[in-house]
N, CA, C and O of each residue as an XYZ file, in Angstrom:
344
protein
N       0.836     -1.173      0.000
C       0.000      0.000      0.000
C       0.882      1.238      0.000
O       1.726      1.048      0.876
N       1.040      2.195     -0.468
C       1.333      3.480     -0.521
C       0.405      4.359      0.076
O      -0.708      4.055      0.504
N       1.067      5.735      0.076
C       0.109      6.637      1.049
C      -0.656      7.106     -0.179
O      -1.410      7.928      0.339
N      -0.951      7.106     -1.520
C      -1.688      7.596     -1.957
C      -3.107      6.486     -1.808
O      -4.224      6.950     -1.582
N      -2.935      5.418     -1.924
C      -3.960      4.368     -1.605
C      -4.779      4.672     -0.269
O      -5.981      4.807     -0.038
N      -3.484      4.730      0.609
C      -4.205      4.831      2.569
C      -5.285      6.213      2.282
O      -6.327      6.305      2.931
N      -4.943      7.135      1.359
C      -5.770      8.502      1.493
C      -7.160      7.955      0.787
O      -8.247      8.460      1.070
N      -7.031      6.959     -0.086
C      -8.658      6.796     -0.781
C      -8.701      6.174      0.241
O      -9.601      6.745      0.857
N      -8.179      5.029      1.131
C      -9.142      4.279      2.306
C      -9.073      5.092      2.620
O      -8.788      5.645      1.557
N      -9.091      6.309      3.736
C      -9.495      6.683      5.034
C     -10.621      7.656      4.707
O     -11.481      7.966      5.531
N     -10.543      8.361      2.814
C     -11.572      8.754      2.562
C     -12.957      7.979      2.190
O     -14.083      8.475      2.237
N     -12.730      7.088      1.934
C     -13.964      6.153      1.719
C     -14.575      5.651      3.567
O     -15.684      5.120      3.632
N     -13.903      5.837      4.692
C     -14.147      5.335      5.718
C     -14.574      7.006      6.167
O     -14.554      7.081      7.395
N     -14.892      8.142      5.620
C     -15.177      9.228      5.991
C     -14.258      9.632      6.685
O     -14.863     10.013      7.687
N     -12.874      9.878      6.915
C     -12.068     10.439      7.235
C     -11.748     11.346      6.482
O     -11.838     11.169      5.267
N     -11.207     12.780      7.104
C     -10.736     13.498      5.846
C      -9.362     14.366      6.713
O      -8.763     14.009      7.728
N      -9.146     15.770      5.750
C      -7.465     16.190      6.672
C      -7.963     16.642      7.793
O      -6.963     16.914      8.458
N      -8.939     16.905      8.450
C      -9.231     17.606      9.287
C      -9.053     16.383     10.855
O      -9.240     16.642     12.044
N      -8.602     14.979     10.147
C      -8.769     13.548     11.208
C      -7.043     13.613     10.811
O      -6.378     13.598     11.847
N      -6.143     13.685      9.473
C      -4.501     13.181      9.544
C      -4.209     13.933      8.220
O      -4.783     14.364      7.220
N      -2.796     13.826      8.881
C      -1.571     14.316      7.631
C      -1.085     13.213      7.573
O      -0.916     12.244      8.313
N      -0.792     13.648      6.116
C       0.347     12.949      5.358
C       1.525     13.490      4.788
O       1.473     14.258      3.827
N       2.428     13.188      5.245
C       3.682     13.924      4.493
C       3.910     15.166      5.408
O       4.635     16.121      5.129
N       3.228     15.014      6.464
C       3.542     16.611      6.895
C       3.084     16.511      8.537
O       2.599     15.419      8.835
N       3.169     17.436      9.555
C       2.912     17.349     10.562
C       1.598     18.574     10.959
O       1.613     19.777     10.699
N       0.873     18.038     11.432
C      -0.537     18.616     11.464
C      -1.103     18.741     12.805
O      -1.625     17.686     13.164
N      -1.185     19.886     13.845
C      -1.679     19.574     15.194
C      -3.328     18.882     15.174
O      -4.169     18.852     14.275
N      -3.340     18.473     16.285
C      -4.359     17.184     16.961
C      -4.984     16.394     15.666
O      -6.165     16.278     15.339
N      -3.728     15.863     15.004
C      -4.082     14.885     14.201
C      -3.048     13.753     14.244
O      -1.956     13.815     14.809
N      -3.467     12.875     13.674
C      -2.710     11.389     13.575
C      -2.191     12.022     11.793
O      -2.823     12.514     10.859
N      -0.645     11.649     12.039
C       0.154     12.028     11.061
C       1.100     10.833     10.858
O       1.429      9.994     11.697
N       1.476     10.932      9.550
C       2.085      9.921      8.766
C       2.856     10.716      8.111
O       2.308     11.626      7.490
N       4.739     10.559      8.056
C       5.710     11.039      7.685
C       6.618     10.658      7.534
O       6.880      9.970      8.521
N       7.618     10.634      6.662
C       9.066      9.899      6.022
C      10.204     11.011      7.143
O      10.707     12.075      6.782
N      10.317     10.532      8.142
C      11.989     11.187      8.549
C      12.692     10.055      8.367
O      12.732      8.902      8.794
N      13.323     10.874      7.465
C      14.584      9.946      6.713
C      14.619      8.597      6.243
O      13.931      8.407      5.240
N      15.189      7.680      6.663
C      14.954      6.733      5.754
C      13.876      5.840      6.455
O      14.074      4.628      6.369
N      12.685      6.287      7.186
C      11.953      5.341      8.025
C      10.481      6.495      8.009
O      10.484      7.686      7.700
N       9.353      5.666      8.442
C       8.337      6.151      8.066
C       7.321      6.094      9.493
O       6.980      4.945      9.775
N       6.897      6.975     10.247
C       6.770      7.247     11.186
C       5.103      7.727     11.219
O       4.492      8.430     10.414
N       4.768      7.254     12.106
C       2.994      7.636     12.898
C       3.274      8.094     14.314
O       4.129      7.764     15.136
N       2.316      8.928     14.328
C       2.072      9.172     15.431
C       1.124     10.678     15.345
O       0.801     11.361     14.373
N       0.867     10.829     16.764
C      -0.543     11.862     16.863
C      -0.044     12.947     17.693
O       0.172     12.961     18.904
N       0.109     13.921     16.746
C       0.388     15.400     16.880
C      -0.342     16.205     18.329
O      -1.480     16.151     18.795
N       0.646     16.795     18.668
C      -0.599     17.861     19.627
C       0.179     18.597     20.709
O       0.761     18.247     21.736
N      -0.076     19.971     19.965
C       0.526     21.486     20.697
C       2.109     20.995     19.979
O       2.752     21.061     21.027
N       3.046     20.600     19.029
C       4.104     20.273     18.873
C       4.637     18.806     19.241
O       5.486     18.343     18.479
N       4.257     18.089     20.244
C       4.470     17.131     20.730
C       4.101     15.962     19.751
O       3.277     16.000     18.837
N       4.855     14.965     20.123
C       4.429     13.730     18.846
C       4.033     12.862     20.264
O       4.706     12.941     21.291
N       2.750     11.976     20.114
C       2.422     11.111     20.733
C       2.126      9.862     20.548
O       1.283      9.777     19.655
N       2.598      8.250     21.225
C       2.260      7.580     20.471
C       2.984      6.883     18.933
O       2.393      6.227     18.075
N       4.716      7.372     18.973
C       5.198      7.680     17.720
C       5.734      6.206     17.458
O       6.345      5.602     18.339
N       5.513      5.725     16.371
C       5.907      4.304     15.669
C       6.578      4.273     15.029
O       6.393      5.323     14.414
N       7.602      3.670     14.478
C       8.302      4.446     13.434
C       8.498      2.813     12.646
O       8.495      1.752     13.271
N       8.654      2.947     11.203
C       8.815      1.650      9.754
C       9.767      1.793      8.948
O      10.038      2.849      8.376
N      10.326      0.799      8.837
C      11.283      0.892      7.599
C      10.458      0.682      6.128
O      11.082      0.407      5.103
N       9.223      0.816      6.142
C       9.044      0.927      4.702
C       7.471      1.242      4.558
O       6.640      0.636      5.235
N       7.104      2.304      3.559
C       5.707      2.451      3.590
C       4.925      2.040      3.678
O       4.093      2.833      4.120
N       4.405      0.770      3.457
C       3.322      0.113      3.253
C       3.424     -0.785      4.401
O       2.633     -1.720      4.272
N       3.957     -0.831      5.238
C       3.728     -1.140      7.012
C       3.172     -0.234      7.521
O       2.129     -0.275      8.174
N       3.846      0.698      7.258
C       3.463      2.560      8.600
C       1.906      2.391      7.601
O       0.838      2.255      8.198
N       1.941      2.413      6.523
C       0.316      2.719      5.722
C      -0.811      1.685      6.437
O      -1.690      2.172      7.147
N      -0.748      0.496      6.251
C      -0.918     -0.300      7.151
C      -1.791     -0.359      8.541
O      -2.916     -0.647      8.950
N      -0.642      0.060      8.944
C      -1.099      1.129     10.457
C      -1.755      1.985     10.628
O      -2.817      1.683     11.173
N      -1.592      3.198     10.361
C      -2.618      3.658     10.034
C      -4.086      3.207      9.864
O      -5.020      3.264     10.664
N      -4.017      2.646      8.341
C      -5.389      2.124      8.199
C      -5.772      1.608      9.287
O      -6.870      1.976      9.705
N      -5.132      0.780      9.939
C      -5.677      0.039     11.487
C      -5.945      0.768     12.193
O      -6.979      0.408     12.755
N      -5.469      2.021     12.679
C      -5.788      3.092     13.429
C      -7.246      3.610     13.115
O      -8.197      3.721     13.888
N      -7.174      3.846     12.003
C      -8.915      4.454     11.748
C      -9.842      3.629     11.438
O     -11.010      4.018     11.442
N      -9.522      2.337     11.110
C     -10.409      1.902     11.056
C     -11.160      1.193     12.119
O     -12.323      0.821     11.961
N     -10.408      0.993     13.315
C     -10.690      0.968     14.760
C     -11.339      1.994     15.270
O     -12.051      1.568     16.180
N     -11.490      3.513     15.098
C     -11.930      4.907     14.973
C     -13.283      4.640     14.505
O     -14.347      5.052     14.967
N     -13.064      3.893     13.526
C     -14.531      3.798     12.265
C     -15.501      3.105     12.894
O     -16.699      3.374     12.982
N     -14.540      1.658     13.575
C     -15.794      0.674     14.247
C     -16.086      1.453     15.601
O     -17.240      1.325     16.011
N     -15.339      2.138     16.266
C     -15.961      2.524     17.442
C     -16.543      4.387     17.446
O     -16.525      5.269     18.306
N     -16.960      4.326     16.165
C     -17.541      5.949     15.968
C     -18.992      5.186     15.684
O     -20.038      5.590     16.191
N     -18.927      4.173     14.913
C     -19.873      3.752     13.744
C     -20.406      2.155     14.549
O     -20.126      1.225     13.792
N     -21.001      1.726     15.703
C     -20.629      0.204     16.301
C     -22.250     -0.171     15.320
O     -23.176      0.591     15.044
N     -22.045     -1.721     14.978
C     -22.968     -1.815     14.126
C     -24.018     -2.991     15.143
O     -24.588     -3.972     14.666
N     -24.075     -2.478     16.924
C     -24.805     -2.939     17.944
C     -26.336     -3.229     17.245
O     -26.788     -2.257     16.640
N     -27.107     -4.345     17.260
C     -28.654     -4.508     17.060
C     -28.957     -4.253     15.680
O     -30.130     -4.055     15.362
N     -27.773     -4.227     14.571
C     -28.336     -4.203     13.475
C     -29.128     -5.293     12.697
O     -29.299     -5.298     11.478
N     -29.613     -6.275     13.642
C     -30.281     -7.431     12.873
C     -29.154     -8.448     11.882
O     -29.484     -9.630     11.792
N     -28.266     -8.149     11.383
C     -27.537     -8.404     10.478
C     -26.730     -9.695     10.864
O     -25.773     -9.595     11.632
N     -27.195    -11.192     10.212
C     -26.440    -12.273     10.803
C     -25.473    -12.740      9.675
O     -25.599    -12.656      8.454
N     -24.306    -13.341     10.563
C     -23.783    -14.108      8.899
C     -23.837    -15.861      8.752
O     -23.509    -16.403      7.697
């Protein structure tokens, strides 16, 4: 996965920049960034990095991410009493 991929998932899961950066550091957001040769998450706030992970290669840290919100997604969105069996 590349970060241009992770941006159509997190937009299709209704995430948008106002939830993460990419490529860049963004306060009270979950950010995704290349320092140097390793690729790093973690969640911004007042300057501080919180939470910081760091990958040797994109499509792990992308990965992550996605796991991050989409854990966000199930517990924004819980699909409790929807009738729905499998």
């Amino acid at each position: 996965m590349s970060v241009q991929l992770l941006r159509v998932y997190l937009d299709d899961l209704g995430f948008g920049e106002r939830d993460y950066a990419i490529g860049h550091d963004a306060d009270d957001r979950h950010c995704l960034v290349r320092d140097g040769d390793q690729w790093v998450v973690y969640f911004s706030e007042r300057g501080a990095r919180w939470d910081e992970v760091s990958f040797d290669c994109e499509k792990v840290a992308c990965m992550f991410m996605l796991g991050l919100f989409t854990q966000r997604y199930v517990e924004r969105w819980p699909r409790h009493g929807s009738g729905r069996t499998r």
